[in-house]
C-alpha positions in Angstrom: 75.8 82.5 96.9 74.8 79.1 95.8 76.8 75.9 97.4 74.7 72.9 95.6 73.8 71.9 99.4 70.4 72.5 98.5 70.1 70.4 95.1 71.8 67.2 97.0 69.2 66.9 99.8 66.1 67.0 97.0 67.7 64.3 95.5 67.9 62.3 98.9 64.2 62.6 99.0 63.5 61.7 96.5 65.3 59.0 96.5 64.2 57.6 99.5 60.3 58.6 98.5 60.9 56.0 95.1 62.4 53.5 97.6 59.6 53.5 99.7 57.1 53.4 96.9 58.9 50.5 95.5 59.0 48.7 98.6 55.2 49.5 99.0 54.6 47.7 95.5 57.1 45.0 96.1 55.2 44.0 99.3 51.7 44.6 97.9 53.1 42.3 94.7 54.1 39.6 97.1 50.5 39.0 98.9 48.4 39.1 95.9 46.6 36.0 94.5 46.8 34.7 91.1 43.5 33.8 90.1 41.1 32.0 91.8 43.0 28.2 92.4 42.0 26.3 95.1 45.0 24.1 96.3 43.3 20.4 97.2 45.0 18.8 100.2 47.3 15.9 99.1 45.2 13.0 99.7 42.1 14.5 98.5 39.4 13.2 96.7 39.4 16.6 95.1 43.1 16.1 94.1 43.0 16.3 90.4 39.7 18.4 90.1 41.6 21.3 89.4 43.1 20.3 86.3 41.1 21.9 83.5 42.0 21.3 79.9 42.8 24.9 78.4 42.6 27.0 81.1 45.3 25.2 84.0 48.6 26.1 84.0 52.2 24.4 84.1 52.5 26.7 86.8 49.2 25.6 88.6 50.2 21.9 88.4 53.5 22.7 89.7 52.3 25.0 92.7 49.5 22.3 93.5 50.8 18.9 92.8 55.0 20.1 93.7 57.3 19.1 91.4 56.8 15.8 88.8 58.0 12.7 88.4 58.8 13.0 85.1 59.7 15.9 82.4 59.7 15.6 78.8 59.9 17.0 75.7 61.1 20.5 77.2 58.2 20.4 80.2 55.9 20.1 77.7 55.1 16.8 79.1 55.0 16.4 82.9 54.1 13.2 85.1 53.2 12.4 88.3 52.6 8.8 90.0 49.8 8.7 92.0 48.4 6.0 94.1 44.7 5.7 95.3 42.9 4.9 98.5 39.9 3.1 97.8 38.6 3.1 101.6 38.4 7.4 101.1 38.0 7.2 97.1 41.2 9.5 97.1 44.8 10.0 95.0 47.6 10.9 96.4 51.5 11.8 95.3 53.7 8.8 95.7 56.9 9.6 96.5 60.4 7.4 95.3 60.9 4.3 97.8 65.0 3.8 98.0 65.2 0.1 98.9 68.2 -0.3 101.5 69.3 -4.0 99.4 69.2 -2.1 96.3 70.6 1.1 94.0 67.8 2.1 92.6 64.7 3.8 93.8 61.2 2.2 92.6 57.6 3.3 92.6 56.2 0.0 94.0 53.5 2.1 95.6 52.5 3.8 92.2 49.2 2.5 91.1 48.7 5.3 88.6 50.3 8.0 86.8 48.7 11.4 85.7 50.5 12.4 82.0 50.2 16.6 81.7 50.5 18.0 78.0 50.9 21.5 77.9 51.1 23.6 74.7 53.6 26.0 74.1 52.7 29.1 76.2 52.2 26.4 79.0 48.6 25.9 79.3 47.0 22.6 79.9 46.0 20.7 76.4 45.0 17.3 77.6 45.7 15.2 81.3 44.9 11.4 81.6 45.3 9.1 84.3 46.3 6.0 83.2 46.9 2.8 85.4 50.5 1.3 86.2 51.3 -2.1 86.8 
């Protein structure tokens, strides 16, 4: 006589055989690389030498440079301010100063900033640096 015993444990191996597949992909998935980008140190001389017209991404810039200054036209346009080191002939990010006498937050420090246009499947159409006063 059949009780259906046997039917309900095959399905609790193979249920926990997909969940240990899946956790096998999900942890494979979450060490791979995504192409060959080398991340500059902030402060580099190398900063910006990743930025390739047609081939870098939004999400490159983003991963690399953290997020920008400045978003427009639906992250189609992205900005960063930079400044630059002339004794180590490096840029590096420039953060917000917040004044303690004032309310609102300036870029004093800012010599530059670096305008991203991206086309719309996100991949870099044209970058220029252009200088700040």
């Amino acid at each position: 006589m059949f009780d259906g015993r046997c039917e309900f444990k095959t399905v609790e191996i193979i249920n926990a055989r997909v969940f240990l597949v899946l956790m096998v992909i999900f942890t494979l998935v979450g060490c791979a690389t995504t192409g060959s980008l080398t991340v500059p140190q902030k402060g580099s001389s190398d900063l910006l030498n990743f930025l390739i017209d047609g081939k870098t991404t939004r999400a490159d810039v983003v991963m690399t440079l953290g997020q920008p200054s400045g978003r427009f036209e639906k992250d189609k346009i992205l900005t960063y301010r930079l400044g630059f080191e002339s004794k180590n002939n490096c840029y590096y990010l420039v953060e917000r100063e917040v004044p303690t006498n004032a309310n609102w937050s300036t870029w004093r420090q800012a010599k530059y900033s670096l305008v991203l246009m991206f086309d719309e499947y996100g991949v870099l159409l044209k970058h220029s640096l252009v200088e700040v006063n």
